[in-house]
mmCIF file of the protein (N, C-alpha, C, O) and its ligand, coordinates in Angstrom:
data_MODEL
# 
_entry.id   MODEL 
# 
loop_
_entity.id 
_entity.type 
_entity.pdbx_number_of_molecules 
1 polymer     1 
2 non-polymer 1 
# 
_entity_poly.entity_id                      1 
_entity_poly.type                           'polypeptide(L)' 
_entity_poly.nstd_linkage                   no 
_entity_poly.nstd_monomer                   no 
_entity_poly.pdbx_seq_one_letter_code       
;(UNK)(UNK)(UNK)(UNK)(UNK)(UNK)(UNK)(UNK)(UNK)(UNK)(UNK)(UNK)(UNK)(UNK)(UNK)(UNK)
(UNK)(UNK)(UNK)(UNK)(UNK)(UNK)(UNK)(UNK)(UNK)(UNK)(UNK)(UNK)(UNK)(UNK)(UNK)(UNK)
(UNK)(UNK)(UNK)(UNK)(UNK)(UNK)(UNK)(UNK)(UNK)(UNK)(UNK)(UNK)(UNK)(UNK)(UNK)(UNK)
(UNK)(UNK)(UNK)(UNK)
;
_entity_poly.pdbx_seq_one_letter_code_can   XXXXXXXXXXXXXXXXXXXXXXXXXXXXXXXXXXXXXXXXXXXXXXXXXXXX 
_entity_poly.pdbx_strand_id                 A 
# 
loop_
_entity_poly_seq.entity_id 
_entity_poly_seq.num 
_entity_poly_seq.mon_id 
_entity_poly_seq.hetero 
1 1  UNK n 
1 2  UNK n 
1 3  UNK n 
1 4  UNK n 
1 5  UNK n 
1 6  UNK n 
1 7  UNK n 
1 8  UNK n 
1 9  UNK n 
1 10 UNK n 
1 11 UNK n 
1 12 UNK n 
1 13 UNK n 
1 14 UNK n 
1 15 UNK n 
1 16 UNK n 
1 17 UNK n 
1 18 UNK n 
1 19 UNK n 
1 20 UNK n 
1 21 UNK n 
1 22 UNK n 
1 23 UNK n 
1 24 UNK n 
1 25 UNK n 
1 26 UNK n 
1 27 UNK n 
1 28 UNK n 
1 29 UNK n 
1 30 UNK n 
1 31 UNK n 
1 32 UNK n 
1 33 UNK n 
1 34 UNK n 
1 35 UNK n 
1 36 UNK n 
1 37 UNK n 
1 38 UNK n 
1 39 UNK n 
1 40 UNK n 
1 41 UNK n 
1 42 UNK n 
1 43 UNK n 
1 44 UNK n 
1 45 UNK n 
1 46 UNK n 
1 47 UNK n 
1 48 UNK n 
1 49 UNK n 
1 50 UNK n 
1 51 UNK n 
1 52 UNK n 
# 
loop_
_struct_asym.id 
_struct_asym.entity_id 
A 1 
B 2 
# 
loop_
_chem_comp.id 
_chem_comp.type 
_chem_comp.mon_nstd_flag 
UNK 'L-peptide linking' . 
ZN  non-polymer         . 
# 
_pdbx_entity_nonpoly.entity_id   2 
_pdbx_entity_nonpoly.name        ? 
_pdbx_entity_nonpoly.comp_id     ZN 
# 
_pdbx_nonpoly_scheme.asym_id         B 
_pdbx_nonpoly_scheme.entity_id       2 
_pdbx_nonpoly_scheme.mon_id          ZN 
_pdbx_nonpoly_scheme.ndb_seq_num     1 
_pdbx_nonpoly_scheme.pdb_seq_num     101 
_pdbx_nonpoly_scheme.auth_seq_num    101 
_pdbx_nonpoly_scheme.pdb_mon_id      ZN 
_pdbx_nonpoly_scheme.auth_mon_id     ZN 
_pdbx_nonpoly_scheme.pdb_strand_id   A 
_pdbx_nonpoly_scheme.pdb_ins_code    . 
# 
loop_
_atom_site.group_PDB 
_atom_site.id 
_atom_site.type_symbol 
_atom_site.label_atom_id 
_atom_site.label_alt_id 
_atom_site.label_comp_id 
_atom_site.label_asym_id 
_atom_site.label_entity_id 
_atom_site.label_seq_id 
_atom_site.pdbx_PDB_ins_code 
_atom_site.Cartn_x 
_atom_site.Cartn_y 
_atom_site.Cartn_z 
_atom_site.occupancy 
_atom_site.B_iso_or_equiv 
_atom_site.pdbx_formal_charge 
_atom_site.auth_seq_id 
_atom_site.auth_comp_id 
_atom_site.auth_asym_id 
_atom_site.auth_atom_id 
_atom_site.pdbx_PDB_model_num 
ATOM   1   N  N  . UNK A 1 1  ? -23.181 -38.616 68.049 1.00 0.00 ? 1   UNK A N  1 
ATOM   2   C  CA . UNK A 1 1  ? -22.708 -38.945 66.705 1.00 0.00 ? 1   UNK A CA 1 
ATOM   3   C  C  . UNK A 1 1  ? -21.837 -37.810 66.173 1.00 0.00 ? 1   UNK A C  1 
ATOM   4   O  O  . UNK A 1 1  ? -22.287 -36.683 65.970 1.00 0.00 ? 1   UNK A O  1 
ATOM   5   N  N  . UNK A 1 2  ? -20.645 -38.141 65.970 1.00 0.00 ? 2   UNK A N  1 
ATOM   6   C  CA . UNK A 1 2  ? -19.705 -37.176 65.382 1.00 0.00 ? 2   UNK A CA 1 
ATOM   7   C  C  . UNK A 1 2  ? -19.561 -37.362 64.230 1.00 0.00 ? 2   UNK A C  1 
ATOM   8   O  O  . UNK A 1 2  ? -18.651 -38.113 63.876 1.00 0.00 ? 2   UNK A O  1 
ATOM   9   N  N  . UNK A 1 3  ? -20.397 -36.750 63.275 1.00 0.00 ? 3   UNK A N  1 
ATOM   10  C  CA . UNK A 1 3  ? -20.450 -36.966 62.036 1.00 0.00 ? 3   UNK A CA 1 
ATOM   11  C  C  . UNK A 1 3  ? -20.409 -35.259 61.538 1.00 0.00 ? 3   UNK A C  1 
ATOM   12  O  O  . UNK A 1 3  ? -21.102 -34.424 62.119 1.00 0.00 ? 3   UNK A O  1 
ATOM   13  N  N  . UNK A 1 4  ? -19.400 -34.868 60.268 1.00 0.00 ? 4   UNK A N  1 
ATOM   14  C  CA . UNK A 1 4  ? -18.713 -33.604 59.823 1.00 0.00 ? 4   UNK A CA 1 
ATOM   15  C  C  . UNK A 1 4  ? -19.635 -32.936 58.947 1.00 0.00 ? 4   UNK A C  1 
ATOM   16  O  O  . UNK A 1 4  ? -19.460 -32.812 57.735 1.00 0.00 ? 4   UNK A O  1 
ATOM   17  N  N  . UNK A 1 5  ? -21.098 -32.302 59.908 1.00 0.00 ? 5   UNK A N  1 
ATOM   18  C  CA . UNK A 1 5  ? -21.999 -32.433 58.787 1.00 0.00 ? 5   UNK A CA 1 
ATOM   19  C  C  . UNK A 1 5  ? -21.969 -30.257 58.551 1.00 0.00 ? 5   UNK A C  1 
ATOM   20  O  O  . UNK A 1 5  ? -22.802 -29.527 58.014 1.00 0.00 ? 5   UNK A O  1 
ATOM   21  N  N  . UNK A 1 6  ? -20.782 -29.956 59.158 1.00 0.00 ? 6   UNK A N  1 
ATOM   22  C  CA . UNK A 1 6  ? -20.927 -28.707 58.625 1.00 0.00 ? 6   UNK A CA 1 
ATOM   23  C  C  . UNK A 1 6  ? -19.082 -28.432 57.789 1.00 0.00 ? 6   UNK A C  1 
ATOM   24  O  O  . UNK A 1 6  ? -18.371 -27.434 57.680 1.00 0.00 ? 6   UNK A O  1 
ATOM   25  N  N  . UNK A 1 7  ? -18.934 -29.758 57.400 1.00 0.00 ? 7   UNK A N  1 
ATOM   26  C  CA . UNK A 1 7  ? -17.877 -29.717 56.666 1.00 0.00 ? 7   UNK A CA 1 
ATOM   27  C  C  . UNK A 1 7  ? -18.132 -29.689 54.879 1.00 0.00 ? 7   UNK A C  1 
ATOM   28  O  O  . UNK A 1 7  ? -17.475 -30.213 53.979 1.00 0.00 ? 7   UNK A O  1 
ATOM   29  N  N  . UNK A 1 8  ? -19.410 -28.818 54.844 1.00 0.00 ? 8   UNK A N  1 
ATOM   30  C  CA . UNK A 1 8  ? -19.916 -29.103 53.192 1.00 0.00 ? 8   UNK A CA 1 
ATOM   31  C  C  . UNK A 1 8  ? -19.291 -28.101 51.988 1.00 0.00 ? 8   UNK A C  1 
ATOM   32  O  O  . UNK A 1 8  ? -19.619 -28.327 50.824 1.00 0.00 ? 8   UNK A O  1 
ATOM   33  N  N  . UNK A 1 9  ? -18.669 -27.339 52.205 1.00 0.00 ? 9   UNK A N  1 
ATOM   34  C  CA . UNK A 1 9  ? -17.614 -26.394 51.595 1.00 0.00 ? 9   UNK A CA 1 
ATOM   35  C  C  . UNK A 1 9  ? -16.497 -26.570 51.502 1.00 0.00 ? 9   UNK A C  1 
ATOM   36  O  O  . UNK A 1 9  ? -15.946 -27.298 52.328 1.00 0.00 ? 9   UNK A O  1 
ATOM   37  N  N  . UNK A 1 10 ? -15.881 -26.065 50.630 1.00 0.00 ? 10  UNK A N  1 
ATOM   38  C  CA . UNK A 1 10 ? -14.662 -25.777 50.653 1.00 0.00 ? 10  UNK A CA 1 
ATOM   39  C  C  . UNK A 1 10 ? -14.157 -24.962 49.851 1.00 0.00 ? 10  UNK A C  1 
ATOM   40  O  O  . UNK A 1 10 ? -14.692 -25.064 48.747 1.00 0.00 ? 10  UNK A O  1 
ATOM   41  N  N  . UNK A 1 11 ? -13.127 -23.958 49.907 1.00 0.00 ? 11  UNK A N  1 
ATOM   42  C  CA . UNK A 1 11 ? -12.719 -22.830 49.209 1.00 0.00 ? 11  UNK A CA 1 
ATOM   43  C  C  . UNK A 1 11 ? -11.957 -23.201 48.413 1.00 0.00 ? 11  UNK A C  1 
ATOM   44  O  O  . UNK A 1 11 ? -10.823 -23.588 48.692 1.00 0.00 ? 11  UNK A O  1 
ATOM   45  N  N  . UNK A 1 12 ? -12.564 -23.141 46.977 1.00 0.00 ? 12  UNK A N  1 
ATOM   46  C  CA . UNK A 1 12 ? -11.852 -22.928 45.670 1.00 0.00 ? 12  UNK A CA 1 
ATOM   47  C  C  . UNK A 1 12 ? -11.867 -21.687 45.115 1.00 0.00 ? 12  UNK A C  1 
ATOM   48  O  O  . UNK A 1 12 ? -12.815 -21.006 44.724 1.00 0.00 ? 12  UNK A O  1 
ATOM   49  N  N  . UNK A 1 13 ? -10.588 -21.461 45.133 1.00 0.00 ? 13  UNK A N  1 
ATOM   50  C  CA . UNK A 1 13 ? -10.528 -19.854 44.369 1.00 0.00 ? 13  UNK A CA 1 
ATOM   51  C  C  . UNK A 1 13 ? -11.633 -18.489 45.109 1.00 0.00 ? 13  UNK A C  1 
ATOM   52  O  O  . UNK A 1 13 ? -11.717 -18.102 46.274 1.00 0.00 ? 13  UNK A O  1 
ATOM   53  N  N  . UNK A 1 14 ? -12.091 -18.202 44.321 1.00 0.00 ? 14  UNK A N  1 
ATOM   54  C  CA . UNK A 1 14 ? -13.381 -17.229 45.143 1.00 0.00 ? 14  UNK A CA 1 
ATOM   55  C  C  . UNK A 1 14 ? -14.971 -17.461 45.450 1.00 0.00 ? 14  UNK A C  1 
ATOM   56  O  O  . UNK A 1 14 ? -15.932 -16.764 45.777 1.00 0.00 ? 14  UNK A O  1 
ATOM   57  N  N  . UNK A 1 15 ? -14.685 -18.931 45.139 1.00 0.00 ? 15  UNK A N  1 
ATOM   58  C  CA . UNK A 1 15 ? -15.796 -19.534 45.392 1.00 0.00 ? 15  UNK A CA 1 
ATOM   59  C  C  . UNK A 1 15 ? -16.553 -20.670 45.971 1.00 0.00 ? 15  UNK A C  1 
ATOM   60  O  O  . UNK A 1 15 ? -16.065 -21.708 45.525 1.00 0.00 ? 15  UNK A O  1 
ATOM   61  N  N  . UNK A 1 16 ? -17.384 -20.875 46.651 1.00 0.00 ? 16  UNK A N  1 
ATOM   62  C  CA . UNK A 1 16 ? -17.867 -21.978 47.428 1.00 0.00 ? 16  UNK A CA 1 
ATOM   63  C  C  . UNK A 1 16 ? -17.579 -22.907 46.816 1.00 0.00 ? 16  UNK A C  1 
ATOM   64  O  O  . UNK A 1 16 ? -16.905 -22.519 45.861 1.00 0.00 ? 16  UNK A O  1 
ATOM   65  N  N  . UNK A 1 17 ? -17.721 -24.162 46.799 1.00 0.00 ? 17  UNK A N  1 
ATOM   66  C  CA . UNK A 1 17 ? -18.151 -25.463 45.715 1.00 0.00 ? 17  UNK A CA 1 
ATOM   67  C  C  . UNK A 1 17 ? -18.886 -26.378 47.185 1.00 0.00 ? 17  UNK A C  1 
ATOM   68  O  O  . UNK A 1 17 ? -18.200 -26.443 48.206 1.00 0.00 ? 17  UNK A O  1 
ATOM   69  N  N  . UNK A 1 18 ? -19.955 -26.878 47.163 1.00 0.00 ? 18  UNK A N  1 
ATOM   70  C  CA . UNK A 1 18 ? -20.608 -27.893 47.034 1.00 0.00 ? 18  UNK A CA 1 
ATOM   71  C  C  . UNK A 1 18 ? -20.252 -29.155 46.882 1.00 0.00 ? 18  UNK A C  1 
ATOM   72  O  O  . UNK A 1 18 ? -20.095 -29.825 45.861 1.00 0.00 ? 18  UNK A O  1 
ATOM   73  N  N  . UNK A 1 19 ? -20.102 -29.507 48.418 1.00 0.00 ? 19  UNK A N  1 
ATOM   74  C  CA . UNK A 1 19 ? -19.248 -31.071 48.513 1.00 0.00 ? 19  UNK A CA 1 
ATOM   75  C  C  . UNK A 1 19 ? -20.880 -31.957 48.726 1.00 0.00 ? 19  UNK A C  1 
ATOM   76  O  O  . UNK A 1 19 ? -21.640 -31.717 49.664 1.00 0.00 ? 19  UNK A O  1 
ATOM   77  N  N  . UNK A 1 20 ? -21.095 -32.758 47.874 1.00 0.00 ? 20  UNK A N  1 
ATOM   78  C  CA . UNK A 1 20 ? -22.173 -33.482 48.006 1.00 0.00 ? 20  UNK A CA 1 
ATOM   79  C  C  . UNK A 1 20 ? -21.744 -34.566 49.390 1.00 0.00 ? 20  UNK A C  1 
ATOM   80  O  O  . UNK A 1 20 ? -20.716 -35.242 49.353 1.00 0.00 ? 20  UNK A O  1 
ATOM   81  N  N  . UNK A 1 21 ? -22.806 -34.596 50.703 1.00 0.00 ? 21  UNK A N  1 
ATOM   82  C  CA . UNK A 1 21 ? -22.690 -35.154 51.820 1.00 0.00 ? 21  UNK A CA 1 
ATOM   83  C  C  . UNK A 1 21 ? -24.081 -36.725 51.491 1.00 0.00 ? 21  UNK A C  1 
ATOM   84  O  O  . UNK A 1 21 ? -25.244 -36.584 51.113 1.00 0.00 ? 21  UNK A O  1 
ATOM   85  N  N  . UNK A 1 22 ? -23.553 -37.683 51.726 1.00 0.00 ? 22  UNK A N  1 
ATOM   86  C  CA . UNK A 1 22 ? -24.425 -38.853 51.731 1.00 0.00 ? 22  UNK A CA 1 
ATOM   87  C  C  . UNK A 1 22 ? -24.610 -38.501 52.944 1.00 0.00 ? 22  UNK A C  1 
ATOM   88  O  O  . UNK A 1 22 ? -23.982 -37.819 53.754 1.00 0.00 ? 22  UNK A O  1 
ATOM   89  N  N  . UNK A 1 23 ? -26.563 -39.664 52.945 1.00 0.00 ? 23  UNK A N  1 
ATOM   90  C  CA . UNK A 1 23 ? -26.992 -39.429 54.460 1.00 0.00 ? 23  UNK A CA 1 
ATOM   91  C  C  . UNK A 1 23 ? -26.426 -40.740 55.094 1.00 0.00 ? 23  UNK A C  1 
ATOM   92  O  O  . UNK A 1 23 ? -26.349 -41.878 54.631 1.00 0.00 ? 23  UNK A O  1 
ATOM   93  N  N  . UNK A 1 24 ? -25.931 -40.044 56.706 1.00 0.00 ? 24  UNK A N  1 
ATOM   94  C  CA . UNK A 1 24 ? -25.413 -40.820 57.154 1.00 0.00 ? 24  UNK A CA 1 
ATOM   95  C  C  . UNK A 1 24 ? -26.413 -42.551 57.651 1.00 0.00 ? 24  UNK A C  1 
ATOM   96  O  O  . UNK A 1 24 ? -25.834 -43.566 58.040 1.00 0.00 ? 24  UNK A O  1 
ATOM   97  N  N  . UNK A 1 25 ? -27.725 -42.438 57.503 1.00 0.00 ? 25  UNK A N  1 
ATOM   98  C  CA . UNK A 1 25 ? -28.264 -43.303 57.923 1.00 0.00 ? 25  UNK A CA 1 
ATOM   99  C  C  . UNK A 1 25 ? -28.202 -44.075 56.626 1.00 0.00 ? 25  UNK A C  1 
ATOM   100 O  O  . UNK A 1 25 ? -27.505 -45.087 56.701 1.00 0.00 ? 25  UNK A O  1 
ATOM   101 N  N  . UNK A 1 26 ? -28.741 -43.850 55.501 1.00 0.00 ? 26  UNK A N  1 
ATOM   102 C  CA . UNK A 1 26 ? -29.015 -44.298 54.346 1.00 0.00 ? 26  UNK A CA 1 
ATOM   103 C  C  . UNK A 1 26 ? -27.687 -44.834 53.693 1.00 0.00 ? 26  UNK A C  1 
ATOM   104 O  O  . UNK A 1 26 ? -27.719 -45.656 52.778 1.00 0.00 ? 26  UNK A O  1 
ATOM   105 N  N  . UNK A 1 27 ? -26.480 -44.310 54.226 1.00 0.00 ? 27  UNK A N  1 
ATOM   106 C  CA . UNK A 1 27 ? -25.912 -44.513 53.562 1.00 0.00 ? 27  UNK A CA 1 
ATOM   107 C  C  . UNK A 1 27 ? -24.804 -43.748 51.888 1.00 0.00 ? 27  UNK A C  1 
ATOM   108 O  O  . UNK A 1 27 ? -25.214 -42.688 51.414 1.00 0.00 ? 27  UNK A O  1 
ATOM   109 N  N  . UNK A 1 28 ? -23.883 -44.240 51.414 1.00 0.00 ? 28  UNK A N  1 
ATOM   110 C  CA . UNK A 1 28 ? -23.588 -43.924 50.060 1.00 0.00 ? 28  UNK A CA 1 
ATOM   111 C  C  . UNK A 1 28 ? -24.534 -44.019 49.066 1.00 0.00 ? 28  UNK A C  1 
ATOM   112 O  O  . UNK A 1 28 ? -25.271 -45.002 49.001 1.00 0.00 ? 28  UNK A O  1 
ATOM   113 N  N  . UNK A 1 29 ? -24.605 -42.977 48.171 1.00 0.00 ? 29  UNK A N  1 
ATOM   114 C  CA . UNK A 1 29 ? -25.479 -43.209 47.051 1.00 0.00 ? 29  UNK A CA 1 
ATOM   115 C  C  . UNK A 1 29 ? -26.724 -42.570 47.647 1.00 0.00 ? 29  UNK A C  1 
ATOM   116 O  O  . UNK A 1 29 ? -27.621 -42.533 46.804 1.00 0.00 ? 29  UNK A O  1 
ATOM   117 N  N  . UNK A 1 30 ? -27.077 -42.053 48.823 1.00 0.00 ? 30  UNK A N  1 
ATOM   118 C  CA . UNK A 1 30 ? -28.307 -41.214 49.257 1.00 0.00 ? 30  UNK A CA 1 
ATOM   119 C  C  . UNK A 1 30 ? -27.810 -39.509 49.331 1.00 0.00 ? 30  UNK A C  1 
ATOM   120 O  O  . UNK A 1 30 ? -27.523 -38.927 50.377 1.00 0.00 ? 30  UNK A O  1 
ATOM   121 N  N  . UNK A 1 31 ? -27.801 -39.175 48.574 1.00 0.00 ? 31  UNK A N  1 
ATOM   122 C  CA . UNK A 1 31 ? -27.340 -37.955 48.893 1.00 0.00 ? 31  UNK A CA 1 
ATOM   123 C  C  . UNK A 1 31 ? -28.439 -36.873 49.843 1.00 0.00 ? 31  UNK A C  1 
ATOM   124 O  O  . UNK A 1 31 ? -29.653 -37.073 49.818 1.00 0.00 ? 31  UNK A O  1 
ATOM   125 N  N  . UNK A 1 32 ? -27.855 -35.788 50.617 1.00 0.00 ? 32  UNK A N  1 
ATOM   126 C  CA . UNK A 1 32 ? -28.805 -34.702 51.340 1.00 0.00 ? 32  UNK A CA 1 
ATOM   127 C  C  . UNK A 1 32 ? -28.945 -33.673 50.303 1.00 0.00 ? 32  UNK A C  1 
ATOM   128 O  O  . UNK A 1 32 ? -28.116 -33.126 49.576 1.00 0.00 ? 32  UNK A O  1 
ATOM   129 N  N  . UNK A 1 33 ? -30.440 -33.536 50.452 1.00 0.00 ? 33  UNK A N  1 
ATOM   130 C  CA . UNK A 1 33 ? -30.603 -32.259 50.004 1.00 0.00 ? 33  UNK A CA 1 
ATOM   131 C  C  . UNK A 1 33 ? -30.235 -31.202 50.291 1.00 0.00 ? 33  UNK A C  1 
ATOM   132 O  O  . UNK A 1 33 ? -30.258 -31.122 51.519 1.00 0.00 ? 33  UNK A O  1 
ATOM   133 N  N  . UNK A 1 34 ? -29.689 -29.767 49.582 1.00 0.00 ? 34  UNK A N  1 
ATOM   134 C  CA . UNK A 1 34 ? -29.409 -28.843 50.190 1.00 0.00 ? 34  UNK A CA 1 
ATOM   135 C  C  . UNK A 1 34 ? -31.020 -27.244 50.018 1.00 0.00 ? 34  UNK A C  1 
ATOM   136 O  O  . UNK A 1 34 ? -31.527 -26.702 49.037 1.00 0.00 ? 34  UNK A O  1 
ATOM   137 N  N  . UNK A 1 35 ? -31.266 -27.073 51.699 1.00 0.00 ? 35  UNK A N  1 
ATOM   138 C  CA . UNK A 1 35 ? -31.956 -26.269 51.367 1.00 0.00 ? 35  UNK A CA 1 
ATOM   139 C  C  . UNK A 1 35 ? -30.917 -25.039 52.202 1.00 0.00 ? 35  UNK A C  1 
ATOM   140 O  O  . UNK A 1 35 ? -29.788 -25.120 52.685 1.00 0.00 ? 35  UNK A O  1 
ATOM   141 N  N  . UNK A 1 36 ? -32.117 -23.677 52.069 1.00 0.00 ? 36  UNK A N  1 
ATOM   142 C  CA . UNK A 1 36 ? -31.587 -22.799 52.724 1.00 0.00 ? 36  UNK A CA 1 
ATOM   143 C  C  . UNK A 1 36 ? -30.628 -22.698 53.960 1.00 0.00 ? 36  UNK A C  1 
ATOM   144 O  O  . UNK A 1 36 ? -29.513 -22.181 54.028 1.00 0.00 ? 36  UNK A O  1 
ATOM   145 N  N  . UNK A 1 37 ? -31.436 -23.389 55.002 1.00 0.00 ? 37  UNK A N  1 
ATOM   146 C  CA . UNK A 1 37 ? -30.942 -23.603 56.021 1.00 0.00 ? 37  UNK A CA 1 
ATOM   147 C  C  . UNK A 1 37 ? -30.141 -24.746 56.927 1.00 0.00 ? 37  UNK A C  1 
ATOM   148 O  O  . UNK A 1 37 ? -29.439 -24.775 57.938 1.00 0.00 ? 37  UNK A O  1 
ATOM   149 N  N  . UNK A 1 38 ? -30.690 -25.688 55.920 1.00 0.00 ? 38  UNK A N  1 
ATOM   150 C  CA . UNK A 1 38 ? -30.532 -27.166 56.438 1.00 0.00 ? 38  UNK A CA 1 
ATOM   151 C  C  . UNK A 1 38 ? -30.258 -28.201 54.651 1.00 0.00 ? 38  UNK A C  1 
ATOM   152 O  O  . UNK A 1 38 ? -30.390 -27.897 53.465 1.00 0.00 ? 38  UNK A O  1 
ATOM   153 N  N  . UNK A 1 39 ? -29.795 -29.587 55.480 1.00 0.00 ? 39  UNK A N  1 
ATOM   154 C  CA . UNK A 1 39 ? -30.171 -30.617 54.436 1.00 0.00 ? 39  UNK A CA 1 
ATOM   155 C  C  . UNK A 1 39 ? -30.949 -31.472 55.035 1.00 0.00 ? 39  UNK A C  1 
ATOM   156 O  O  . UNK A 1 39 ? -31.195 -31.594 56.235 1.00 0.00 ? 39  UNK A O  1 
ATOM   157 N  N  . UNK A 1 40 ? -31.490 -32.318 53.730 1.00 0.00 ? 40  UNK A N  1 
ATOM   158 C  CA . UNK A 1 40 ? -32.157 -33.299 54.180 1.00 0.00 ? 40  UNK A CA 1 
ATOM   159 C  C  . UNK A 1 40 ? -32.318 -34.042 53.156 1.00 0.00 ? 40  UNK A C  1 
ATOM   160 O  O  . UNK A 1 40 ? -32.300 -33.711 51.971 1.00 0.00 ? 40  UNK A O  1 
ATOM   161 N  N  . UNK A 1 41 ? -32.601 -35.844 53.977 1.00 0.00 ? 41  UNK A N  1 
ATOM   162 C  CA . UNK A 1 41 ? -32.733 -36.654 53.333 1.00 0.00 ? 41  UNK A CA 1 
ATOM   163 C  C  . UNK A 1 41 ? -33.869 -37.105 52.966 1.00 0.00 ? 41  UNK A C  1 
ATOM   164 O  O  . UNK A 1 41 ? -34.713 -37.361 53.825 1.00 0.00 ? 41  UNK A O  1 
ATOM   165 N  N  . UNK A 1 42 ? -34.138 -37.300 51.580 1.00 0.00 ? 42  UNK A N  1 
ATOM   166 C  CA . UNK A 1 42 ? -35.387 -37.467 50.842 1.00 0.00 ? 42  UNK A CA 1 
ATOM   167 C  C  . UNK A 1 42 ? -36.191 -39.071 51.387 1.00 0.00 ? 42  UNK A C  1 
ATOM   168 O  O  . UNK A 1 42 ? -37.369 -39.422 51.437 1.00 0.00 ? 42  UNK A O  1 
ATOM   169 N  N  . UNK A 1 43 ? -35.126 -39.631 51.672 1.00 0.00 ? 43  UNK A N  1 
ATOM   170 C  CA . UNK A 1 43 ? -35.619 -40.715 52.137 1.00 0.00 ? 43  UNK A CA 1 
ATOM   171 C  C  . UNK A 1 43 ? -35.862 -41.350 53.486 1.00 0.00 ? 43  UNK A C  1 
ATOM   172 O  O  . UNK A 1 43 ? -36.634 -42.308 53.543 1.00 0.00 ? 43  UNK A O  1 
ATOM   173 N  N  . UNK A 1 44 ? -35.235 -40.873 54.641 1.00 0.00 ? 44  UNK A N  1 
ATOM   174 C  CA . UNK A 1 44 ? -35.082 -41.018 56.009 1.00 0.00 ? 44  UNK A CA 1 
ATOM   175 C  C  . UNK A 1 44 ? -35.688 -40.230 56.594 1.00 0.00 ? 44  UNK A C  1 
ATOM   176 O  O  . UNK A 1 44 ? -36.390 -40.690 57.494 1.00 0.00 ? 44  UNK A O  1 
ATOM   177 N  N  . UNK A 1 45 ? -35.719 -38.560 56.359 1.00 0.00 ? 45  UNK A N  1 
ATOM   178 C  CA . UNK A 1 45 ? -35.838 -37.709 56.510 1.00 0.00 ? 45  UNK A CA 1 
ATOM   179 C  C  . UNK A 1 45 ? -34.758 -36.990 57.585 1.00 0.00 ? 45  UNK A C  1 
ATOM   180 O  O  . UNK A 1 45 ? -35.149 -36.112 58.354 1.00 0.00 ? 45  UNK A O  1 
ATOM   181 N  N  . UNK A 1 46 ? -33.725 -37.331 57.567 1.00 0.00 ? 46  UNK A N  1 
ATOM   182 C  CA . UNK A 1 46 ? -32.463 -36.963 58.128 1.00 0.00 ? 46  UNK A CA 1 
ATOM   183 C  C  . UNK A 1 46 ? -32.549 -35.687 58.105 1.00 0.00 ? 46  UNK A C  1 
ATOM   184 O  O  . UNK A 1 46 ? -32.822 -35.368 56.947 1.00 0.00 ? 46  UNK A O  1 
ATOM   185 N  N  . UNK A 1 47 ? -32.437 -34.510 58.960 1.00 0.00 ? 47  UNK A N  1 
ATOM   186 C  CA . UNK A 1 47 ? -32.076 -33.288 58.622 1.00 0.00 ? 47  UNK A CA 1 
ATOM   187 C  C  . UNK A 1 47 ? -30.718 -32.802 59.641 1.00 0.00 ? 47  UNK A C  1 
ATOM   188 O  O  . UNK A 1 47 ? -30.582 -32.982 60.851 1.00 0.00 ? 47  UNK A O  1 
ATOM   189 N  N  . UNK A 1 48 ? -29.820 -32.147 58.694 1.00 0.00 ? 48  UNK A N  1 
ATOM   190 C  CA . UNK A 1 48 ? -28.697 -31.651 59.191 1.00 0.00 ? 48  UNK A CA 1 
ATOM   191 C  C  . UNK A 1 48 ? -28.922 -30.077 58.661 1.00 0.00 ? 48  UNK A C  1 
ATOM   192 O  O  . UNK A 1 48 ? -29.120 -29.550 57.566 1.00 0.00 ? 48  UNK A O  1 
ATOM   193 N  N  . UNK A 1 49 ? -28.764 -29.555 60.241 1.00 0.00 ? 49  UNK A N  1 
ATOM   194 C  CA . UNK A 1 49 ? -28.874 -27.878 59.895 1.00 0.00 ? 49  UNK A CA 1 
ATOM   195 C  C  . UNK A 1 49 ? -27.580 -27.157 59.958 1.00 0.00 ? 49  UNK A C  1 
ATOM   196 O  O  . UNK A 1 49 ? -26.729 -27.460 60.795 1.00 0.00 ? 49  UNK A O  1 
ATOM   197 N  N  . UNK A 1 50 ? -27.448 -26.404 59.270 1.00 0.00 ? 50  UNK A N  1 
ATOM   198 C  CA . UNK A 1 50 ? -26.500 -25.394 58.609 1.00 0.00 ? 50  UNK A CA 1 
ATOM   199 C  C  . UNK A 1 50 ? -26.027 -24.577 60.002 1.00 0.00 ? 50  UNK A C  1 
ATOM   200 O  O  . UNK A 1 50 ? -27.026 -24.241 60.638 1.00 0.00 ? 50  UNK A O  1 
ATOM   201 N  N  . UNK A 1 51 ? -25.081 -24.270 60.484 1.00 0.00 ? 51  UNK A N  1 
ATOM   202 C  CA . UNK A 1 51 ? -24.577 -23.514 61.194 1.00 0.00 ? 51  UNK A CA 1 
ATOM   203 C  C  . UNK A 1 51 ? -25.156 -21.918 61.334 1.00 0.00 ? 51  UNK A C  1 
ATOM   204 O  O  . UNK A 1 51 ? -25.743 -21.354 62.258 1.00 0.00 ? 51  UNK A O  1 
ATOM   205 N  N  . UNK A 1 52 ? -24.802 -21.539 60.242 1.00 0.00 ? 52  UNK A N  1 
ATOM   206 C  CA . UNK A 1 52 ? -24.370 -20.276 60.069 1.00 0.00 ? 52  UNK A CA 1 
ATOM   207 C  C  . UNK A 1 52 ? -25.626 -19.844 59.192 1.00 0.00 ? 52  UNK A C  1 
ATOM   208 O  O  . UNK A 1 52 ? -25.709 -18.695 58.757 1.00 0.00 ? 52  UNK A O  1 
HETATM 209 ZN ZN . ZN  B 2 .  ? -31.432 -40.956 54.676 1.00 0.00 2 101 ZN  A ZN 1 
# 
């Protein structure tokens, strides 16, 4: 599954911003949680881990 799940940033000015990622199983309107290391979905339990 090629899904852009460490595409959650993007550089504005000097600062991160927080691109809200829907889960890909659930769908639009499910958004991932963001933890430390990973996201995850509250409802599937989808977890996409953070690269870096
Ligand atoms: Zn889900």
């Amino acid at each position: 599954m090629a899904t852009k799940i460490w595409n959650y940033y993007e550089i504005k000015g000097d600062s991160l911003v927080h691109l809200k990622k829907d889960c890909p199983r659930c769908g639009k309107g499910f958004f991932l949680a963001e933890h430390k290391d990973r996201f995850t979905c509250g409802k599937c339990g989808y977890t996409a881990f953070k690269k870096d």
